[in-house]
Chimera marker file (.cmm) of the C-alpha trace (Angstrom):
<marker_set name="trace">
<marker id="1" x="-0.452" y="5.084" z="27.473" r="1" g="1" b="0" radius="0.5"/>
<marker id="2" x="-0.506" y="1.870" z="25.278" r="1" g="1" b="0" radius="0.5"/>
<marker id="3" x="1.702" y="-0.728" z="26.372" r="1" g="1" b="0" radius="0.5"/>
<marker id="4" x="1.834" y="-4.470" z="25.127" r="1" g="1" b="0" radius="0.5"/>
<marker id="5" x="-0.771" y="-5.601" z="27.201" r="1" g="1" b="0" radius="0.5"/>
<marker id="6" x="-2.759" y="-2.945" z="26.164" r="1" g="1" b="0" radius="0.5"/>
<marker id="7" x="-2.230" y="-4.087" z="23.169" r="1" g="1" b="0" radius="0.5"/>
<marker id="8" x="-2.763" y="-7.783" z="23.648" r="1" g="1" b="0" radius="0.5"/>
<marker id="9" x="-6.818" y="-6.708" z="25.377" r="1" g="1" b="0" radius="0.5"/>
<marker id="10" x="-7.469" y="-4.733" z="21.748" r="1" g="1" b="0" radius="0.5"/>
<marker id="11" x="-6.379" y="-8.506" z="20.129" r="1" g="1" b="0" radius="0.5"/>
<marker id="12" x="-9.130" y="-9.884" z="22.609" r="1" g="1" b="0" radius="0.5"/>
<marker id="13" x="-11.844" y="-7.031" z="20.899" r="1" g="1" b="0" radius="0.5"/>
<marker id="14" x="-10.424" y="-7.803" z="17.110" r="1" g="1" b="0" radius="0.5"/>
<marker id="15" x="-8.746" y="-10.221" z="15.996" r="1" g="1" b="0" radius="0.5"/>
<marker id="16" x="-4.462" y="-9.766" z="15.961" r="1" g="1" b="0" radius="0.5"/>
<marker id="17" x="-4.799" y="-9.262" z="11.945" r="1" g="1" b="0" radius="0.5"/>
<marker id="18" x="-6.832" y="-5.938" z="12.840" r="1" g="1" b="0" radius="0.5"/>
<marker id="19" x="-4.689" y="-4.469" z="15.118" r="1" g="1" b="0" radius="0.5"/>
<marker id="20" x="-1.438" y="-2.432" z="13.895" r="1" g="1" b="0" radius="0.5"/>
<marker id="21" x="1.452" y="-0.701" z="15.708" r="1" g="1" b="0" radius="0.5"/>
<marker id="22" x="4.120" y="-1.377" z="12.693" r="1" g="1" b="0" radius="0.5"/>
<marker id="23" x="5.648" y="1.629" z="11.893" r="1" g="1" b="0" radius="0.5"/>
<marker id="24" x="4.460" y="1.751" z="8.393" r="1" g="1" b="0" radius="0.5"/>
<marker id="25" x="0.766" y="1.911" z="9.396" r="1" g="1" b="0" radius="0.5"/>
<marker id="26" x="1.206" y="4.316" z="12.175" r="1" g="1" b="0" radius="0.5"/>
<marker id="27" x="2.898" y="6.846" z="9.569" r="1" g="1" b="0" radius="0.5"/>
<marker id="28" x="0.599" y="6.239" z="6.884" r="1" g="1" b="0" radius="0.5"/>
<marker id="29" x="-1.925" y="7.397" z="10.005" r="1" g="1" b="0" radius="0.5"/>
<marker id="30" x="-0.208" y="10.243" z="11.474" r="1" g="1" b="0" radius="0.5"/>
<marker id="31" x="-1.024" y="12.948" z="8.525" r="1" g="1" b="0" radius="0.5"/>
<marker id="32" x="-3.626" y="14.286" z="6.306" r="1" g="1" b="0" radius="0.5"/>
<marker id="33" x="-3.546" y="16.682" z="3.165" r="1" g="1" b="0" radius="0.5"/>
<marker id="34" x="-3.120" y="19.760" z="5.493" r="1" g="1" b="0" radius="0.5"/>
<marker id="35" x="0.090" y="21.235" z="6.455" r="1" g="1" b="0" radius="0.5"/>
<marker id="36" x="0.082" y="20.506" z="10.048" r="1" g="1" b="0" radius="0.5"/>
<marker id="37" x="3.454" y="18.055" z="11.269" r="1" g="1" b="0" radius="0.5"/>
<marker id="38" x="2.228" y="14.773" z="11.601" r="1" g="1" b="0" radius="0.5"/>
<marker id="39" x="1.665" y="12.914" z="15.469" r="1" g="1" b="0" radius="0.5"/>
<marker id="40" x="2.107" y="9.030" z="15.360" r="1" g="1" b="0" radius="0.5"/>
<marker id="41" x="-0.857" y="6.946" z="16.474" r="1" g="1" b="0" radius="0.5"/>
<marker id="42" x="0.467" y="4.202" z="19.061" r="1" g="1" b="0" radius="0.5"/>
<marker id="43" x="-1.783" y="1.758" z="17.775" r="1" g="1" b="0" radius="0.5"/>
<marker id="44" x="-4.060" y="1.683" z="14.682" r="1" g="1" b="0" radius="0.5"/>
<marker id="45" x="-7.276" y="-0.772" z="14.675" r="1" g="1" b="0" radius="0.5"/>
<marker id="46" x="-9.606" y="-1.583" z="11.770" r="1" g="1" b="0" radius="0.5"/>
<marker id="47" x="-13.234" y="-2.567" z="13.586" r="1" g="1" b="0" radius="0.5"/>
<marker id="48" x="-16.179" y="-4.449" z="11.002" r="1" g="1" b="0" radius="0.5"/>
<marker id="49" x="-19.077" y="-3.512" z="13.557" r="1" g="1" b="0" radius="0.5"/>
<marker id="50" x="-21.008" y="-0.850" z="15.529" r="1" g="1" b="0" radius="0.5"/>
<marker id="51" x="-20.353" y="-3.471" z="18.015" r="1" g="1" b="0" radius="0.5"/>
<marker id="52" x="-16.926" y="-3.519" z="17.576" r="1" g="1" b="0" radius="0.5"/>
<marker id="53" x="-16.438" y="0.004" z="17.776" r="1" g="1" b="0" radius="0.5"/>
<marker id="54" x="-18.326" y="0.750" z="20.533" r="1" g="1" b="0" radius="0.5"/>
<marker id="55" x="-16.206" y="-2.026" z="22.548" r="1" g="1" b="0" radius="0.5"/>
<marker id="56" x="-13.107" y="-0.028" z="21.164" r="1" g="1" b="0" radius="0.5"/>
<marker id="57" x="-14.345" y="3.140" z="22.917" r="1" g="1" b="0" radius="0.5"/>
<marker id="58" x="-15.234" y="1.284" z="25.989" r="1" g="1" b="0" radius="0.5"/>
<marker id="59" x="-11.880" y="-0.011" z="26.081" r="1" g="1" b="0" radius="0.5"/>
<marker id="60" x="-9.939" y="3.441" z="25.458" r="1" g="1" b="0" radius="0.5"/>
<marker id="61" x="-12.574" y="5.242" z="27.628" r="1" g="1" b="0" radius="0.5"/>
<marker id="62" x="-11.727" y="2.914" z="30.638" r="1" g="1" b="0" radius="0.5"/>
<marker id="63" x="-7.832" y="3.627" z="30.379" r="1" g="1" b="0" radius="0.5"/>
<marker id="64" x="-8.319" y="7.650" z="29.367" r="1" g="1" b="0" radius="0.5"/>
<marker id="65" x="-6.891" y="6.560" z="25.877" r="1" g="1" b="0" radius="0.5"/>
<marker id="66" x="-7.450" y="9.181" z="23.247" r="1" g="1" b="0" radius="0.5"/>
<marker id="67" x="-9.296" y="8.396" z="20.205" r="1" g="1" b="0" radius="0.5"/>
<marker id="68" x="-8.923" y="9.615" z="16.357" r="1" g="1" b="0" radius="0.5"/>
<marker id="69" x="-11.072" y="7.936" z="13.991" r="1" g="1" b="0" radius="0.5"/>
<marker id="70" x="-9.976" y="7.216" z="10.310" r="1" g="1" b="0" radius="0.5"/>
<marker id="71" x="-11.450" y="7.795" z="7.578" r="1" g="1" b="0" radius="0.5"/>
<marker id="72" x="-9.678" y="8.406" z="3.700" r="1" g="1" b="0" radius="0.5"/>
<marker id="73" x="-7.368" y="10.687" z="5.693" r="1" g="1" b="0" radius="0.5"/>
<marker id="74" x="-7.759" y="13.376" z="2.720" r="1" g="1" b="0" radius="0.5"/>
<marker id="75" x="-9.218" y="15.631" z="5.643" r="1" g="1" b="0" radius="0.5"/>
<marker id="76" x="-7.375" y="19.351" z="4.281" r="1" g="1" b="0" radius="0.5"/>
<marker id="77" x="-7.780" y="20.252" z="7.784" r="1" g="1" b="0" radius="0.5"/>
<marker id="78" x="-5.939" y="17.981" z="10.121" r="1" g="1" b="0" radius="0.5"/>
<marker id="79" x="-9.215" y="16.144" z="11.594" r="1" g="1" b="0" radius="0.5"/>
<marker id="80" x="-7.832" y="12.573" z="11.649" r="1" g="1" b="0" radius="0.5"/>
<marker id="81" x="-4.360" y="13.362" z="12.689" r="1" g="1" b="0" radius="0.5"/>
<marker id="82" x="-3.949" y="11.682" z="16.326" r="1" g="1" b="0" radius="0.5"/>
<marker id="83" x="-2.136" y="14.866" z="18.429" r="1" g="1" b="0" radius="0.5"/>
<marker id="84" x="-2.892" y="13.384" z="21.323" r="1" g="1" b="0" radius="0.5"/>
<marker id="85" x="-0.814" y="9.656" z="19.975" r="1" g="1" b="0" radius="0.5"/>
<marker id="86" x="-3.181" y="7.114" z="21.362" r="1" g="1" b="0" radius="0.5"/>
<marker id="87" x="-5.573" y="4.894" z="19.397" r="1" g="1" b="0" radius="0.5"/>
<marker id="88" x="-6.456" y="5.371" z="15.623" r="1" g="1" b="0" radius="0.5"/>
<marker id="89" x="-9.994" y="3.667" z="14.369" r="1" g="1" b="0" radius="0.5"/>
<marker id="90" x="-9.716" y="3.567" z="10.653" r="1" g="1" b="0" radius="0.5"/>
<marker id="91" x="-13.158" y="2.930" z="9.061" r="1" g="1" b="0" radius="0.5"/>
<marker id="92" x="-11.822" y="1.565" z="5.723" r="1" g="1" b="0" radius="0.5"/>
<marker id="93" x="-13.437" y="-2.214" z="6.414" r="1" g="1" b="0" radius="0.5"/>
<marker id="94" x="-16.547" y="-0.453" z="7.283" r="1" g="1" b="0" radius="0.5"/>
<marker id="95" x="-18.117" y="0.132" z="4.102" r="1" g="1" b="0" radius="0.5"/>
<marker id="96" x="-21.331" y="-2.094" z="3.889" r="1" g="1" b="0" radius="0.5"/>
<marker id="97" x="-24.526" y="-0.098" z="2.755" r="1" g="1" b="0" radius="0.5"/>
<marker id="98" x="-27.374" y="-1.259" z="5.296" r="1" g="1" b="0" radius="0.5"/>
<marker id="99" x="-30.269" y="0.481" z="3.839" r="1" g="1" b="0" radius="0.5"/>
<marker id="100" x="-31.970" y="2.374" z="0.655" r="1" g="1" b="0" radius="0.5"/>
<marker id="101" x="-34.894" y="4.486" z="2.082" r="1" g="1" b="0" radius="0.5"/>
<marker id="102" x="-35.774" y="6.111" z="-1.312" r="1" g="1" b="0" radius="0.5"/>
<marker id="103" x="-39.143" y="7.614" z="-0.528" r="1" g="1" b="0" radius="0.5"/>
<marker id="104" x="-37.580" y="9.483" z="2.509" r="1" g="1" b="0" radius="0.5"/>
<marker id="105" x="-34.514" y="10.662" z="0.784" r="1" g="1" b="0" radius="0.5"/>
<marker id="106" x="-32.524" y="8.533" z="2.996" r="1" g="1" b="0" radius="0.5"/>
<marker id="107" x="-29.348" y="5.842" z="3.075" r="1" g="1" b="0" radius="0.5"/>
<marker id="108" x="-28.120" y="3.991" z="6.392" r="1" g="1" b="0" radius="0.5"/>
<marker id="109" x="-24.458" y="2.791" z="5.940" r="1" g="1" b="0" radius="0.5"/>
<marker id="110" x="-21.087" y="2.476" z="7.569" r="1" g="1" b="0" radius="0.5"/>
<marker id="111" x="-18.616" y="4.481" z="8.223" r="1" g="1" b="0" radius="0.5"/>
<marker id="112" x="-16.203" y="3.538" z="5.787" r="1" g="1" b="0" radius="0.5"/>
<marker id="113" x="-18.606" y="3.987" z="2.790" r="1" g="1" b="0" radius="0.5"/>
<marker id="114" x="-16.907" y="5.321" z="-0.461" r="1" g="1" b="0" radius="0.5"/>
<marker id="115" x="-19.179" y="7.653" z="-2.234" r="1" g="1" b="0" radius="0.5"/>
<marker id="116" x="-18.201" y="6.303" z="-5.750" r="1" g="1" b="0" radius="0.5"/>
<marker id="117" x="-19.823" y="2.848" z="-4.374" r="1" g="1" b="0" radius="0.5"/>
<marker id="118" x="-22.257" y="4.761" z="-2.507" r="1" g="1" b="0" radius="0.5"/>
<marker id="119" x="-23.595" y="6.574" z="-5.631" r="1" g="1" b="0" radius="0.5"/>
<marker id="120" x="-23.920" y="2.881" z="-7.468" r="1" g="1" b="0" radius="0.5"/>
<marker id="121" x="-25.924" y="2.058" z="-4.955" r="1" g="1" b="0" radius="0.5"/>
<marker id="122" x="-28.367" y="4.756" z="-5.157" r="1" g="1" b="0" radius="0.5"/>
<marker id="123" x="-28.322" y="5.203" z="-8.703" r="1" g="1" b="0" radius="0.5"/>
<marker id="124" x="-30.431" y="2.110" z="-8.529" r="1" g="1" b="0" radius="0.5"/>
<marker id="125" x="-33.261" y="3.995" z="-6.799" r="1" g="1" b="0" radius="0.5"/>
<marker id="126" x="-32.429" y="7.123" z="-9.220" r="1" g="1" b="0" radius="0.5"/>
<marker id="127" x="-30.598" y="8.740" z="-6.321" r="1" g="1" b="0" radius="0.5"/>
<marker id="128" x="-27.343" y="10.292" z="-5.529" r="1" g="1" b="0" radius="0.5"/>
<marker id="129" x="-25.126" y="11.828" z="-3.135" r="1" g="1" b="0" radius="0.5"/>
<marker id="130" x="-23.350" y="14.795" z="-3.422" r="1" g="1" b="0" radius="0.5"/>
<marker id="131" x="-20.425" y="16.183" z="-0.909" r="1" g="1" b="0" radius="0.5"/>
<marker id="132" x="-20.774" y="19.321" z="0.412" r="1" g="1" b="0" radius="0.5"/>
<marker id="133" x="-17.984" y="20.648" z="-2.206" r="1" g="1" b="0" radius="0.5"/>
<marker id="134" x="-19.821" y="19.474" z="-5.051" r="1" g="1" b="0" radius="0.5"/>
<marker id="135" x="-22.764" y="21.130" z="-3.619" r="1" g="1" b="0" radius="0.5"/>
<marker id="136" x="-20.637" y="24.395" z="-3.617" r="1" g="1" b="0" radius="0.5"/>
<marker id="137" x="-19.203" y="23.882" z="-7.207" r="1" g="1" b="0" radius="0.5"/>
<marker id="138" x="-22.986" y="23.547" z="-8.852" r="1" g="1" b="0" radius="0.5"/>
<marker id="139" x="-24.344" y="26.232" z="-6.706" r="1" g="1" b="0" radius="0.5"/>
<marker id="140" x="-21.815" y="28.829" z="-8.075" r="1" g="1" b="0" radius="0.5"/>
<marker id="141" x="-21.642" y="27.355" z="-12.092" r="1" g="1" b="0" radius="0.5"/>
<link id1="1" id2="2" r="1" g="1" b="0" radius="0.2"/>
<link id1="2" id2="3" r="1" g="1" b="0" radius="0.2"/>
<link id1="3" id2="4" r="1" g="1" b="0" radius="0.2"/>
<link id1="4" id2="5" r="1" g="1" b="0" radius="0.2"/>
<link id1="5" id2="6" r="1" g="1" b="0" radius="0.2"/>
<link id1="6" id2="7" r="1" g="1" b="0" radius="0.2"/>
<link id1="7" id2="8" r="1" g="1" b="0" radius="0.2"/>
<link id1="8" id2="9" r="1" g="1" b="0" radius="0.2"/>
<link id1="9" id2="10" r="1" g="1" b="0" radius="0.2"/>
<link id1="10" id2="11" r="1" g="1" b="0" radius="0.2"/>
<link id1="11" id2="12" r="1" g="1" b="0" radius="0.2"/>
<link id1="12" id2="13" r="1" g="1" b="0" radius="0.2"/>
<link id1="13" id2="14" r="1" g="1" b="0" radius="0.2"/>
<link id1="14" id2="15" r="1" g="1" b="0" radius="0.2"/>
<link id1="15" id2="16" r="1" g="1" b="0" radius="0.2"/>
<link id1="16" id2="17" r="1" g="1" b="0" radius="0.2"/>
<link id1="17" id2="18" r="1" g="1" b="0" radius="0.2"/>
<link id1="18" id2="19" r="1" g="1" b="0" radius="0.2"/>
<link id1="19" id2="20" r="1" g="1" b="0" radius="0.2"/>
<link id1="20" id2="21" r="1" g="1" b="0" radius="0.2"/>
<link id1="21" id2="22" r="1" g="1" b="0" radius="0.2"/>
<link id1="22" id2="23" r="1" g="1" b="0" radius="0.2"/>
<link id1="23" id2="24" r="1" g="1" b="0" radius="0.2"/>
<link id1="24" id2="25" r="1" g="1" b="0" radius="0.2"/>
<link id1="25" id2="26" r="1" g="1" b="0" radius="0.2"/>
<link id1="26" id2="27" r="1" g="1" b="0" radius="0.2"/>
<link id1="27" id2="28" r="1" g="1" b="0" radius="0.2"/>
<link id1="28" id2="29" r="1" g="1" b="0" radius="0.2"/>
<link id1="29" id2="30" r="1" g="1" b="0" radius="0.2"/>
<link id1="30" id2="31" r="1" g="1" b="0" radius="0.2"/>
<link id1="31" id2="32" r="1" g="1" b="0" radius="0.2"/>
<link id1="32" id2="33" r="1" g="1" b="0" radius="0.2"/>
<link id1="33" id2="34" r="1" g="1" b="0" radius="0.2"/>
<link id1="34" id2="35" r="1" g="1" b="0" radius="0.2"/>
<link id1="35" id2="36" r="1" g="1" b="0" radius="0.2"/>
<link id1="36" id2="37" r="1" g="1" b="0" radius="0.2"/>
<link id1="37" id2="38" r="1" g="1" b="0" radius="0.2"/>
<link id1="38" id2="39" r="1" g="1" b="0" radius="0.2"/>
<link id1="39" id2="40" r="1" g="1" b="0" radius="0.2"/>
<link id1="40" id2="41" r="1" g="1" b="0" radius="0.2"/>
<link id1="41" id2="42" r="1" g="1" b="0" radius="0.2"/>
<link id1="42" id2="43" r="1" g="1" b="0" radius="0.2"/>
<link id1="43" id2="44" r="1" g="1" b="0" radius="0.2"/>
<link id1="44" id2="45" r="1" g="1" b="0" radius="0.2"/>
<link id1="45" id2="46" r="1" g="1" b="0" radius="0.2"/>
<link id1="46" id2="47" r="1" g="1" b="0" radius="0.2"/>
<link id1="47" id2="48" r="1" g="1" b="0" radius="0.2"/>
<link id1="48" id2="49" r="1" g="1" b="0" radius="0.2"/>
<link id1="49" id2="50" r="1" g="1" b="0" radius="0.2"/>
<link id1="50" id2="51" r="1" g="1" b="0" radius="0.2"/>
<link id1="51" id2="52" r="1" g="1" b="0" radius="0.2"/>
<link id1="52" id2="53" r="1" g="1" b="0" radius="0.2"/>
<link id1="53" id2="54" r="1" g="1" b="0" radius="0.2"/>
<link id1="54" id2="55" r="1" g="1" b="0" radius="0.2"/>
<link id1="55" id2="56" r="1" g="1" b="0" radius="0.2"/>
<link id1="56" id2="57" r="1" g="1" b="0" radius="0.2"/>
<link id1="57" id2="58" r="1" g="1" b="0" radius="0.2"/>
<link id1="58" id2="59" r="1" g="1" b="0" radius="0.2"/>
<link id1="59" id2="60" r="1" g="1" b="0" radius="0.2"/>
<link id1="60" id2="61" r="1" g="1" b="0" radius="0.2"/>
<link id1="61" id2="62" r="1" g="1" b="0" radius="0.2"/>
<link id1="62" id2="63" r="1" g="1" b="0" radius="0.2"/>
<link id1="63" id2="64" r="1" g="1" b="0" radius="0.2"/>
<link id1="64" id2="65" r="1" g="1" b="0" radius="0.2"/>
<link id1="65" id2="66" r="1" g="1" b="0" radius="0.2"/>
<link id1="66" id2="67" r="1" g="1" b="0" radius="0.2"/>
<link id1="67" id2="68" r="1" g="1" b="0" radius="0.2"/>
<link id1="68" id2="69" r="1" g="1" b="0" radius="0.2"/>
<link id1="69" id2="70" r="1" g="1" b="0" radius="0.2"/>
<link id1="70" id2="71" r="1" g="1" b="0" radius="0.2"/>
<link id1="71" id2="72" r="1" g="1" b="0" radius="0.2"/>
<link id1="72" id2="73" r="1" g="1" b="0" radius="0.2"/>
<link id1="73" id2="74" r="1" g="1" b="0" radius="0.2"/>
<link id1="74" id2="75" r="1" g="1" b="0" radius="0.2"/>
<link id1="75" id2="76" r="1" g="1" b="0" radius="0.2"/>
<link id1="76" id2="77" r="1" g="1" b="0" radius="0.2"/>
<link id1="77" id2="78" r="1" g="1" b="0" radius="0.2"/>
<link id1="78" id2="79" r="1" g="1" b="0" radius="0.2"/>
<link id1="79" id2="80" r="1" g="1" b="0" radius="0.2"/>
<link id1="80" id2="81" r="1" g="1" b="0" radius="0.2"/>
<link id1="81" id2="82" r="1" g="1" b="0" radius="0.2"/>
<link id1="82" id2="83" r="1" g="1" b="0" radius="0.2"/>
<link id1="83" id2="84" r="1" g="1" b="0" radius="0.2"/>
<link id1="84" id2="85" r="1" g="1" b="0" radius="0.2"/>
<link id1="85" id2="86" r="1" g="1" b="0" radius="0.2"/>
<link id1="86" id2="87" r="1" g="1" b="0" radius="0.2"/>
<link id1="87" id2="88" r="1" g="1" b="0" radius="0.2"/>
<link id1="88" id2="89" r="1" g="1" b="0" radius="0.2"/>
<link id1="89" id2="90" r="1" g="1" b="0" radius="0.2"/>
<link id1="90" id2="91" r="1" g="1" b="0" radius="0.2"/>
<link id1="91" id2="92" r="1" g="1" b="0" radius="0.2"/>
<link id1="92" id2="93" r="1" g="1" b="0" radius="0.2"/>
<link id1="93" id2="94" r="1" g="1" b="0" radius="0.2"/>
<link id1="94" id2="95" r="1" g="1" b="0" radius="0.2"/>
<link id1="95" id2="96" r="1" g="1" b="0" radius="0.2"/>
<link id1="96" id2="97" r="1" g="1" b="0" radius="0.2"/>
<link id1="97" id2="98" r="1" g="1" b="0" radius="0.2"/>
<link id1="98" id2="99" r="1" g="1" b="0" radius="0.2"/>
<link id1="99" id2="100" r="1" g="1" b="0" radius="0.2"/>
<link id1="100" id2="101" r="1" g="1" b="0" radius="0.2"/>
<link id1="101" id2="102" r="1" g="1" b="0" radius="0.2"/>
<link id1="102" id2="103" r="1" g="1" b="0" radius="0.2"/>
<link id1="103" id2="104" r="1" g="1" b="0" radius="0.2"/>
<link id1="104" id2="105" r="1" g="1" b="0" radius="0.2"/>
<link id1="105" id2="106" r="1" g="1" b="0" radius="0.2"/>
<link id1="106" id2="107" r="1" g="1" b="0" radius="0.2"/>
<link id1="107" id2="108" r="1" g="1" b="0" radius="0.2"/>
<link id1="108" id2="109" r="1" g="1" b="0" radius="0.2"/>
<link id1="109" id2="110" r="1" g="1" b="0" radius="0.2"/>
<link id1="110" id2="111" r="1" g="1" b="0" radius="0.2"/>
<link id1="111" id2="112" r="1" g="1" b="0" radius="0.2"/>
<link id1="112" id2="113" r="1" g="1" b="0" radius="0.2"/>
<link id1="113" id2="114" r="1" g="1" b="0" radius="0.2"/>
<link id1="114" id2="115" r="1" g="1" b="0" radius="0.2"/>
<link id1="115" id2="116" r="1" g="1" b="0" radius="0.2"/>
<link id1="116" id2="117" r="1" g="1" b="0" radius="0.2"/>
<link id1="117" id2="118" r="1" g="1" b="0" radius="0.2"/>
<link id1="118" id2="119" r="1" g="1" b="0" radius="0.2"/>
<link id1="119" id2="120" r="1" g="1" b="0" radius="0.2"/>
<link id1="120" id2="121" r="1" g="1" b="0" radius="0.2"/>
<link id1="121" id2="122" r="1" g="1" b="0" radius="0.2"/>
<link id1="122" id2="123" r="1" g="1" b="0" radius="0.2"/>
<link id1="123" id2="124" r="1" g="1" b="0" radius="0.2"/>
<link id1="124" id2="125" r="1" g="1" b="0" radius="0.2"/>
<link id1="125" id2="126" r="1" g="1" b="0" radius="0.2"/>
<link id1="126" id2="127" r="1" g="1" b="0" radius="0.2"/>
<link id1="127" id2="128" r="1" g="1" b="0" radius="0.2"/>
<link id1="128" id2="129" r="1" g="1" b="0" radius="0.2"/>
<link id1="129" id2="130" r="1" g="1" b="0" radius="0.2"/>
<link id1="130" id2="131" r="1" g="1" b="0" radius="0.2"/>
<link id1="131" id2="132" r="1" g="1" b="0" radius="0.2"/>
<link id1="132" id2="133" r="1" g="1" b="0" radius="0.2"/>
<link id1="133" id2="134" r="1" g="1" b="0" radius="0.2"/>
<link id1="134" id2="135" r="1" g="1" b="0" radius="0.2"/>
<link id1="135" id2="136" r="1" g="1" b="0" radius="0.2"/>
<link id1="136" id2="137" r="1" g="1" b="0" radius="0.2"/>
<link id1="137" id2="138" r="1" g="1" b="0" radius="0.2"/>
<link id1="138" id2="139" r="1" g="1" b="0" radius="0.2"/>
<link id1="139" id2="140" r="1" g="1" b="0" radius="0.2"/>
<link id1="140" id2="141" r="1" g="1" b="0" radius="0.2"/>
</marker_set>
């Protein structure tokens, strides 16, 4: 269970400005586009790193906190919805594009990448990325 001193160690991993139990945030993270009733989060924290995040799961691993990460929360199927409460990773300040690897067909980025920015990106390199719905649309056209 989170508590306020649980909550007071995830300030000492981010900073206070990245770490959210107001009501607001918690509801805005407790449902997807599916139909399934939504579960609160008890906290919600926005990480920058791989370092970061891997503290985060250190942290919730040590205490048998669940974990849900975050992405767009458009997820039809109820992935990112937090059943278990818990703690809610949202990737949204995640979104840096690391590396263009053109002759291997190949992009290293964060997490929180949009694929509208992600596409600019590799346009550059006359690349793109498609999602596997896409994929499915052009297959049967």
């Amino acid at each position: 269970m989170i508590n306020l001193h649980s909550i007071d160690e995830l300030k000492t991993i981010l900073d206070e400005t990245r770490v959210s139990t107001g009501e607001s945030v918690k509801k805005l993270h407790s449902r997807d586009e599916s139909y399934h009733t939504p579960v609160l989060p008890d906290v919600v924290v926005w990480p920058h790193s791989t370092e970061e995040v891997a503290r985060l799961v250190r942290w919730a691993y040590g205490r048998k906190i669940p974990i849900t990460p975050w992405g767009a929360g458009t997820s039809l199927e109820g992935n990112p919805m937090p059943v278990k409460g818990g703690l809610v990773i949202d990737f949204e300040q995640m979104q840096q594009m690391l590396a263009v690897h053109p002759e291997d067909f190949q992009v290293d980025v964060q997490a929180g990448v949009i694929y509208k920015e992600l596409n600019k990106m590799l346009g550059k390199h006359g690349l793109f990325f498609l999602r596997t719905r896409e994929l499915q649309r052009l297959s049967e056209a």
